[in-house]
C-alpha positions as CSV (number, residue, x, y, z in Angstrom):
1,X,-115.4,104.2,318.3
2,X,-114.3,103.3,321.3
3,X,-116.1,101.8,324.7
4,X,-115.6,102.6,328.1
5,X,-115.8,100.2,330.8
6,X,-118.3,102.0,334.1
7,X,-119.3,100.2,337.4
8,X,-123.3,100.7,337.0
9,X,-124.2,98.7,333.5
10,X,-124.2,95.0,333.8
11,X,-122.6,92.5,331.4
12,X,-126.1,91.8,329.3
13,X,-127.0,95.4,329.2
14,X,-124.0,96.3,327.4
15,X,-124.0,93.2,324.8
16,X,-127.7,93.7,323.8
17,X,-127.0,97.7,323.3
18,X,-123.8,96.8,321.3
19,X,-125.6,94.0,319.2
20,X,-129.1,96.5,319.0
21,X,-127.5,99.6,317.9
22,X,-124.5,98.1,315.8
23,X,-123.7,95.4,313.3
24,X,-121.9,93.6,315.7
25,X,-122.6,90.2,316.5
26,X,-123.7,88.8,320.0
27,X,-120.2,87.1,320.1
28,X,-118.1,89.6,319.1
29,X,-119.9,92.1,321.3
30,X,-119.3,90.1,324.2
31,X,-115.8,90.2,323.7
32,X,-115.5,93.9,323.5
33,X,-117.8,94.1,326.8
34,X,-115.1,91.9,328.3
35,X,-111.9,93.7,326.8
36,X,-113.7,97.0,328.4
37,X,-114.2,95.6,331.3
38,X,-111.3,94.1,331.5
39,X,-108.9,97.0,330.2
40,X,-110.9,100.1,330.8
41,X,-111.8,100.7,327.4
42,X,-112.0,98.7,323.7
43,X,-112.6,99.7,320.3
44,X,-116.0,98.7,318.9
45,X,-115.6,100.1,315.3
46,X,-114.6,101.9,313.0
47,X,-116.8,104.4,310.8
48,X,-116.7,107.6,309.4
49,X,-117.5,110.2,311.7
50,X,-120.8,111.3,311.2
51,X,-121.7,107.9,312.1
52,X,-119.8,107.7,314.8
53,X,-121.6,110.7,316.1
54,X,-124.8,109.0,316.1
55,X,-123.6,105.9,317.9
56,X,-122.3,108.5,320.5
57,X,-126.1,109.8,321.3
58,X,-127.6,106.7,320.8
59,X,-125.2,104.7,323.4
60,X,-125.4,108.0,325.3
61,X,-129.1,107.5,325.4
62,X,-128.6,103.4,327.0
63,X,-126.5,104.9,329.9
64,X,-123.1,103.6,328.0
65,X,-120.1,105.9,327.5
66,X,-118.4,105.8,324.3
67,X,-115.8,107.8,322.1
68,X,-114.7,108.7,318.8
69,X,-111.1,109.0,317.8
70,X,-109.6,109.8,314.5
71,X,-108.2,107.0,312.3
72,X,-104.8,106.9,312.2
């Protein structure tokens, strides 16, 4: 799953969405929000896809933009 960086969330918005809806952890989650921000986009996880779906909504839901790719 990957994150896309936008020009309307700020910094702590996107950590506590990525630490509330994920198992990521307040550290690592910061680093993605500054690798999106930084590079336009970042990969959050990896999950099977039906999973991934859900985190699509639920992000979709907190005004964040993300995507699903397939492995490989």
């Amino acid at each position: 799953m990957l994150l896309h960086n936008d020009e309307k969330n700020d910094f702590v918005h996107v950590i506590e969405t990525l630490v509330d809806l994920t198992p990521l952890t307040p550290t690592r989650a910061t680093t993605v929000t500054m690798e999106a921000h930084k590079s336009g986009v970042a990969l959050v996880l990896v999950t099977h896809r039906e999973r991934a779906e859900l985190y699509v909504d639920q992000f979709q839901s907190k005004s964040l933009k993300v995507t699903i790719e397939p492995a490989g």
